[in-house]
ZADO-1210 file (C-alpha; in nm, 4 decimals, padded with zeros to 6 digits):
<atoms>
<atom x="10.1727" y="11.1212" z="17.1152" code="UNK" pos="1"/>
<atom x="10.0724" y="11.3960" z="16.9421" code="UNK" pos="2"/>
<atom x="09.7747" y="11.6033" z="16.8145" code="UNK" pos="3"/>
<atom x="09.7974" y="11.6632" z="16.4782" code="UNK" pos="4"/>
<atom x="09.9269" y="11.4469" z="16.2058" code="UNK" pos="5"/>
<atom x="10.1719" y="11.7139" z="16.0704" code="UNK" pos="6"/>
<atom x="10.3302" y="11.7157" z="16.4153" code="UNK" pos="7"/>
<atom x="10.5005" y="11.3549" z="16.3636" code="UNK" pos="8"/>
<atom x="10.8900" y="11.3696" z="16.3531" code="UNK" pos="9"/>
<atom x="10.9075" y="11.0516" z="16.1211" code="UNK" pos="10"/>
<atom x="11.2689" y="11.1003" z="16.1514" code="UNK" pos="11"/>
<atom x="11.2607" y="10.9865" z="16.5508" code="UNK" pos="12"/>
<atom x="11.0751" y="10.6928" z="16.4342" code="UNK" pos="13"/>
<atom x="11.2550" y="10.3472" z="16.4279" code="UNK" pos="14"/>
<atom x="11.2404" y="10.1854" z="16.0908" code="UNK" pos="15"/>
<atom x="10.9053" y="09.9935" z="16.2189" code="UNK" pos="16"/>
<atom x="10.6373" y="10.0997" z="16.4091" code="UNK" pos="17"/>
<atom x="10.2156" y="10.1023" z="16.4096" code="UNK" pos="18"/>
<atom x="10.0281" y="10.4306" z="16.4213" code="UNK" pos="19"/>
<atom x="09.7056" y="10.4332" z="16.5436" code="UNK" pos="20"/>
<atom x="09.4186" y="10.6715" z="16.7186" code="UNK" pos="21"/>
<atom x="09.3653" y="10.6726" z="17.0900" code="UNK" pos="22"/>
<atom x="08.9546" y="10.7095" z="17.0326" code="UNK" pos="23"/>
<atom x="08.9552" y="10.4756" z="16.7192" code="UNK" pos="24"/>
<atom x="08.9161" y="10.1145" z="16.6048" code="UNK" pos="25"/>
<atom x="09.0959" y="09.9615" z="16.3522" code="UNK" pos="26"/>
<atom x="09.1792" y="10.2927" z="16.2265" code="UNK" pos="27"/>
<atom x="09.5494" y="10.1756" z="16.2641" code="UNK" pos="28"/>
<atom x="09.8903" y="10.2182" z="15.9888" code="UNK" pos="29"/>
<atom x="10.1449" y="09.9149" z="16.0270" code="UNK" pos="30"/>
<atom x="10.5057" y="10.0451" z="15.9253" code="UNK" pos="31"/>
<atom x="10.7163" y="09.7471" z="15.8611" code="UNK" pos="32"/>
<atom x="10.9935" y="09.9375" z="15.6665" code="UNK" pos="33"/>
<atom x="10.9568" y="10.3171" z="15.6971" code="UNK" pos="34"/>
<atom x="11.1467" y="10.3472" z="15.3890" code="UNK" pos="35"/>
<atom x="10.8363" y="10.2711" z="15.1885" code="UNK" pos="36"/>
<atom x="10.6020" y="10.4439" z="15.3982" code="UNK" pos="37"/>
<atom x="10.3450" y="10.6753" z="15.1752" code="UNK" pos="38"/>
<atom x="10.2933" y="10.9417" z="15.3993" code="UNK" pos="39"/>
<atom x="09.9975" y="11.1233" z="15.2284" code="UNK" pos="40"/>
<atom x="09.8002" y="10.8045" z="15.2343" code="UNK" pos="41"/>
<atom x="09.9032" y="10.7204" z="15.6075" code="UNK" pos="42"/>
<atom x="09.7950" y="11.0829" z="15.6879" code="UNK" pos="43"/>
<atom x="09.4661" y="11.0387" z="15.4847" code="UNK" pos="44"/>
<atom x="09.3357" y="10.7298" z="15.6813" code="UNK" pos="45"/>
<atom x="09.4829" y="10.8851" z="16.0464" code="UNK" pos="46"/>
<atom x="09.2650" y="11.2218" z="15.9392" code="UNK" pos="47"/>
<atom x="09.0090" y="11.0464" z="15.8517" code="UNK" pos="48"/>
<atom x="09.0026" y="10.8401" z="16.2167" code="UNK" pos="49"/>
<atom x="09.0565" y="11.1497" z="16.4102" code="UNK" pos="50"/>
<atom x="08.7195" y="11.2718" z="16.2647" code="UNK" pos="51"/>
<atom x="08.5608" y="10.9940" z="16.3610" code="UNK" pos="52"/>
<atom x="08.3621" y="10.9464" z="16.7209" code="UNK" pos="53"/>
<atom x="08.4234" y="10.5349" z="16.7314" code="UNK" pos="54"/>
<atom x="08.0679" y="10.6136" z="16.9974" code="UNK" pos="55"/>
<atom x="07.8370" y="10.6903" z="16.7550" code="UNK" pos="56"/>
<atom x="07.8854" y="10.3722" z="16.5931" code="UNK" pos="57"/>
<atom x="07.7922" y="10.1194" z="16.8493" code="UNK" pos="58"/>
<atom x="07.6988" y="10.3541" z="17.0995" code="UNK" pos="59"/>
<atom x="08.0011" y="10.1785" z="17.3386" code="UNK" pos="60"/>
<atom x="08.0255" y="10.5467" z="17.5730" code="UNK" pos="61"/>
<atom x="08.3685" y="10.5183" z="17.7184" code="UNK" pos="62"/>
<atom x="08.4587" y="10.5939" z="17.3354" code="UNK" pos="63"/>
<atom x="08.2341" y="10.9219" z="17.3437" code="UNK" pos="64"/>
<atom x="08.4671" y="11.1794" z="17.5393" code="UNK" pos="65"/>
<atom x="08.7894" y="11.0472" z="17.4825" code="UNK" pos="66"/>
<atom x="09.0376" y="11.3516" z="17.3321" code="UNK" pos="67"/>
<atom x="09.1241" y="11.2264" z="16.9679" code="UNK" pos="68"/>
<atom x="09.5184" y="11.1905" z="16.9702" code="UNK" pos="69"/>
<atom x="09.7406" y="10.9990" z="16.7568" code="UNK" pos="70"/>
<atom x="10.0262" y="10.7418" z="16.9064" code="UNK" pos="71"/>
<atom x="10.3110" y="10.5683" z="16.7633" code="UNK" pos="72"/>
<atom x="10.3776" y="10.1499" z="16.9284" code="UNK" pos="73"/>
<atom x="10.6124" y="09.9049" z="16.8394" code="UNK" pos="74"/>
<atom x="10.5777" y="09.6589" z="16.5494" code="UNK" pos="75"/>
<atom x="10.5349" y="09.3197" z="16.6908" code="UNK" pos="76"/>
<atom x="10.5163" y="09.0470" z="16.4881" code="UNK" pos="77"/>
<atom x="10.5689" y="08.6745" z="16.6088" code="UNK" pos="78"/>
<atom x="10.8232" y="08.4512" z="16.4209" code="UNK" pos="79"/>
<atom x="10.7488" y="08.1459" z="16.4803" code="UNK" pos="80"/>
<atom x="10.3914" y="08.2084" z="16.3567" code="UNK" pos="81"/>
<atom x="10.5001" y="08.4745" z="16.1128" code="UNK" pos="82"/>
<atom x="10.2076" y="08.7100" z="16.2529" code="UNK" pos="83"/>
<atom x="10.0374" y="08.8940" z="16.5254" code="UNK" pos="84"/>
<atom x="09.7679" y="08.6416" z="16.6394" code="UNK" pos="85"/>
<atom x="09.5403" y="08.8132" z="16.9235" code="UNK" pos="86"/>
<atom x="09.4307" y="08.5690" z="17.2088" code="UNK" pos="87"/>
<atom x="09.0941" y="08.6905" z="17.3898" code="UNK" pos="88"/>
<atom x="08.9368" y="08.6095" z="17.6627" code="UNK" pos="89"/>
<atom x="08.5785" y="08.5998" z="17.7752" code="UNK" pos="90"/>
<atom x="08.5905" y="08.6670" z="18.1528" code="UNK" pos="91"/>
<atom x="08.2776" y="08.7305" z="18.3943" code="UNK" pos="92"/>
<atom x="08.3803" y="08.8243" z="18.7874" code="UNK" pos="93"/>
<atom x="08.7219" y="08.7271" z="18.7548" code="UNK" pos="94"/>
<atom x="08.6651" y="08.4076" z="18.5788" code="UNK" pos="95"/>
<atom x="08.8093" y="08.3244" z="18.2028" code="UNK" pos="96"/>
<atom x="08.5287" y="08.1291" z="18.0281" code="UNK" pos="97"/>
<atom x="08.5540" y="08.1321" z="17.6940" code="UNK" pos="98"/>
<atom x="08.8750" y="08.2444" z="17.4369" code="UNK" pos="99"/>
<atom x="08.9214" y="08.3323" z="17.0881" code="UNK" pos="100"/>
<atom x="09.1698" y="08.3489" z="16.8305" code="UNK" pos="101"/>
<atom x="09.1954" y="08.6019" z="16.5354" code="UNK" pos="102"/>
<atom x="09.4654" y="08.4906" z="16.2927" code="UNK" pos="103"/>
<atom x="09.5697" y="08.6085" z="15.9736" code="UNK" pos="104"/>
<atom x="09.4702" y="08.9747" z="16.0447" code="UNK" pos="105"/>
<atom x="09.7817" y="09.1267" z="15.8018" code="UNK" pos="106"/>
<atom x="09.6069" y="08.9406" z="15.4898" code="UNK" pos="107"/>
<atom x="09.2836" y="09.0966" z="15.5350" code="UNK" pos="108"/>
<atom x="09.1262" y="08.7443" z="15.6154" code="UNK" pos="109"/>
<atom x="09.0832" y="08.7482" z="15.9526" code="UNK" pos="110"/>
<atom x="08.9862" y="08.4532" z="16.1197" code="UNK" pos="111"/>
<atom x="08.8155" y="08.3515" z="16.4368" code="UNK" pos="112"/>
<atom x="08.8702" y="08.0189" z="16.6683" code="UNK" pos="113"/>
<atom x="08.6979" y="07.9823" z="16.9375" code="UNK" pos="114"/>
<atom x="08.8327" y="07.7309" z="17.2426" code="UNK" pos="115"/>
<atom x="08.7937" y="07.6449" z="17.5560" code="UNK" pos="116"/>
<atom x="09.0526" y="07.6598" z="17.8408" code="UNK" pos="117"/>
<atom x="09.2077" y="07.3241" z="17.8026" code="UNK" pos="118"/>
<atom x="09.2743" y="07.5017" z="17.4558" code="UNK" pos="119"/>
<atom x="09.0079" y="07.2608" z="17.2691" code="UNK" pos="120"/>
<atom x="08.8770" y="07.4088" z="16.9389" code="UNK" pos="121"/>
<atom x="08.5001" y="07.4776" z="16.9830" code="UNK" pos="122"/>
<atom x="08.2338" y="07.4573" z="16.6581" code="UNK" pos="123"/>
<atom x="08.1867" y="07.8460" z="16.7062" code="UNK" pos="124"/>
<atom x="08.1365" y="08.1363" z="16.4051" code="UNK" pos="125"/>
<atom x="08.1127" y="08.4432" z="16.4706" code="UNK" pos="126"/>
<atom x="08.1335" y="08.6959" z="16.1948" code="UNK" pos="127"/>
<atom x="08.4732" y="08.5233" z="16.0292" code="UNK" pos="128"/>
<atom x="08.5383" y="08.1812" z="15.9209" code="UNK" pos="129"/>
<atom x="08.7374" y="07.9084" z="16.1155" code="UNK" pos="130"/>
<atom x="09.1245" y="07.8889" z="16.0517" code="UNK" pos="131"/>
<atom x="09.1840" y="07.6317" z="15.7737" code="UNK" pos="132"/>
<atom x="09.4870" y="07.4469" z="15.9434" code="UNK" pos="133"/>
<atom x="09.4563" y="07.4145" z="16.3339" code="UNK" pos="134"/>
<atom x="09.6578" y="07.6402" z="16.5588" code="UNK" pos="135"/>
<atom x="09.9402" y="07.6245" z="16.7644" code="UNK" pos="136"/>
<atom x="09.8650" y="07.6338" z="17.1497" code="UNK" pos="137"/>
<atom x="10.0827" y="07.9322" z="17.2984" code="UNK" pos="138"/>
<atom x="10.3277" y="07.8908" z="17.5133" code="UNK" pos="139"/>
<atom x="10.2128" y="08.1450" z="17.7416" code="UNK" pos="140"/>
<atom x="09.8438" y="08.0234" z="17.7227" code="UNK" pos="141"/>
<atom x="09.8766" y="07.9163" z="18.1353" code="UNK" pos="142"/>
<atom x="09.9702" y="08.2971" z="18.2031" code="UNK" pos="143"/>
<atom x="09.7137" y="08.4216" z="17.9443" code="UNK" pos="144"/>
<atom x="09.4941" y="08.2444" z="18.2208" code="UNK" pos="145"/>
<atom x="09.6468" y="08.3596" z="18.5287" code="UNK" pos="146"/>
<atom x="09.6318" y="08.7133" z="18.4107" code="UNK" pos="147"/>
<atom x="09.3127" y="08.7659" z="18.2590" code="UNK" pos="148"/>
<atom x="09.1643" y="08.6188" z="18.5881" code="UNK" pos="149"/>
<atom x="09.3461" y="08.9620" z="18.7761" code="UNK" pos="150"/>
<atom x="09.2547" y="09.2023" z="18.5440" code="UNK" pos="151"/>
<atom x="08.9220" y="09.0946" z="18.5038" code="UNK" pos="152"/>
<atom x="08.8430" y="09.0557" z="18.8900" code="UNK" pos="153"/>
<atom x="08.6308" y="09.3964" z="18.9268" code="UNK" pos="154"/>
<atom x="08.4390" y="09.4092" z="18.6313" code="UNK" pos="155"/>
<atom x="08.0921" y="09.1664" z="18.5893" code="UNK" pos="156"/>
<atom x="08.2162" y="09.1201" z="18.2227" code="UNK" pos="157"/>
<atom x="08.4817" y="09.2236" z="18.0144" code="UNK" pos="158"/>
<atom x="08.7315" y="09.0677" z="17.7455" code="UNK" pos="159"/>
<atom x="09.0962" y="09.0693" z="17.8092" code="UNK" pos="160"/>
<atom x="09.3722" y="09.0563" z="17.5167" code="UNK" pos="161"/>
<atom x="09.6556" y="08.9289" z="17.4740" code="UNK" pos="162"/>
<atom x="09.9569" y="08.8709" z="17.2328" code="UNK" pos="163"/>
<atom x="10.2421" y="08.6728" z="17.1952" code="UNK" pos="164"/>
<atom x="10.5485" y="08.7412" z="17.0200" code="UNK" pos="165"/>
<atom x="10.8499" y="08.4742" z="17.0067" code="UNK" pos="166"/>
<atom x="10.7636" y="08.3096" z="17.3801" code="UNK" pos="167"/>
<atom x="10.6911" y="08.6656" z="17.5268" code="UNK" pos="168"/>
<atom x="10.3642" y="08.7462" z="17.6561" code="UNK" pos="169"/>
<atom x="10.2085" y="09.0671" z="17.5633" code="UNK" pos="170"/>
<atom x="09.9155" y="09.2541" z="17.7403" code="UNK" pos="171"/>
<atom x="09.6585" y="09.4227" z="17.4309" code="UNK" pos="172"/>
<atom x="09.3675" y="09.5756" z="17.5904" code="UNK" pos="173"/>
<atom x="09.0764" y="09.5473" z="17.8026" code="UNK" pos="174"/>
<atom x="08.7892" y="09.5172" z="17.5537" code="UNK" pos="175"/>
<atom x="08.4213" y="09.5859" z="17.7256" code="UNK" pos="176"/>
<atom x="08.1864" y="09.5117" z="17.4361" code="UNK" pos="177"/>
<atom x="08.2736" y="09.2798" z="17.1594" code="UNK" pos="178"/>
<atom x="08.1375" y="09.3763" z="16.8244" code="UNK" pos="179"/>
<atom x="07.9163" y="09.6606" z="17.0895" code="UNK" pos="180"/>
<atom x="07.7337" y="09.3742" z="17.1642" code="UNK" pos="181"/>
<atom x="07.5438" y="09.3144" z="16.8099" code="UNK" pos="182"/>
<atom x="07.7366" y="09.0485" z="16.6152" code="UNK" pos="183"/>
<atom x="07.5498" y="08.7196" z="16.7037" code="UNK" pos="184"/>
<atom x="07.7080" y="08.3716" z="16.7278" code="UNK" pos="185"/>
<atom x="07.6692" y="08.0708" z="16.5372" code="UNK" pos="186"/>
<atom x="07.4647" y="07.8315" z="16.6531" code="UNK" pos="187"/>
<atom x="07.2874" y="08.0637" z="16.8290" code="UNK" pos="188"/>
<atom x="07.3317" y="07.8668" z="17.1565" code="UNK" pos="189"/>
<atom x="07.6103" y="08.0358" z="17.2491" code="UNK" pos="190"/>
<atom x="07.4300" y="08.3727" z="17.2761" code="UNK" pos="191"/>
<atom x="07.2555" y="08.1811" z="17.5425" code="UNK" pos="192"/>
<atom x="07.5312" y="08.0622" z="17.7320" code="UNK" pos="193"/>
<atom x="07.7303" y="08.3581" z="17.7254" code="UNK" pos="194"/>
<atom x="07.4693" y="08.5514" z="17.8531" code="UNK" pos="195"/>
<atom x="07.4013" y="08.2677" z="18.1287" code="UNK" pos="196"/>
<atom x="07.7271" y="08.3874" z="18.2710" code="UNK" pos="197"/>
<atom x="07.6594" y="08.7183" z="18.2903" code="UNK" pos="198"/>
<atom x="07.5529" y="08.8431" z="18.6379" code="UNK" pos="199"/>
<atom x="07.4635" y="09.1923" z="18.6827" code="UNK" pos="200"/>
<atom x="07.5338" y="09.3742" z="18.9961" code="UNK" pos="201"/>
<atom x="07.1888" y="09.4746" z="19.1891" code="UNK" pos="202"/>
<atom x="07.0464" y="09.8261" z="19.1576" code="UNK" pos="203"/>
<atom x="07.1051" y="10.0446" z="19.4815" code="UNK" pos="204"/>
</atoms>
């Protein structure tokens, strides 16, 4: 972790890696061969992110106070899908309702699919197309389950994410408010139902 961009020791760096921003979104450099890393431009979009206050955006406020800092993770990448897919979970009290899929993230065409639990594709949009071939089920889909149900146990709503790389089951993050709550869904039904789920705590 460090504070400054300058401060990086590239050399301790294995020959693959992802930087990204500890306040930020998306604000992220993939290194799959740090051979052919450009350096200035890696430097120019991590500047750029630690400017940034990710709050002021979608007004999302555990964002607001968080110190900017810069950390290195490993590269992950899946071979038998040949990407990073991200499975997320819609989860109210405990309870995984709802999951999506975003494929094809390293192309710059991200894609959404949205299914149900038994892993049924659903006729949902939401801000990206559909996937043009269907997807594989993952393996660890069951545990996906199992574990999104633990970590979402305290909170009335909250997203939990996942990856999986070659059979292994990675945690992502805990993700409060998708798209800050703006991005509607298509057909607008499931706006509806989503928010039937939702059940606030009561005011003391």
């Amino acid at each position: 972790m460090w504070d400054r961009f300058d401060d990086i020791d590239f050399d301790r760096l294995p020959n693959q890696f992802v930087l990204k921003c500890t306040h930020d979104s998306e604000g992220l450099v993939i290194v799959k061969d740090k051979s052919t890393l450009d350096i200035q431009k890696a430097k120019e979009k991590i500047e750029a992110a630690l400017k940034q206050n990710f709050y002021y955006i979608g007004r999302e406020w555990p964002y607001k106070n968080v110190e900017p800092r810069i950390i290195a993770e490993p590269y992950l990448e899946d071979h038998v899908d040949g990407e990073l897919r991200d499975y997320k979970f819609f989860c109210f009290n405990g309870q995984p309702k709802l999951m999506f899929v975003a494929s094809d993230r390293i192309k710059n065409a991200t894609k959404f699919d949205y299914y149900d639990l038994e892993f049924n594709h659903l006729n949902i949009v939401q801000k990206y197309p559909n996937a043009e071939a269907p997807l594989r089920k993952p393996v660890t889909f069951e545990k996906m389950i199992e574990f999104s149900k633990v970590l979402s146990k305290d909170f009335p709503h909250v997203r939990v994410d996942f990856y999986e790389v070659d059979g292994h089951l990675y945690f992502g993050e805990l993700t409060f408010y998708h798209f800050s709550g703006f991005m509607p869904f298509k057909p607008s039904k499931w706006d509806e139902i989503m928010g039937s789920w939702l059940t606030l705590p009561q005011k003391k």
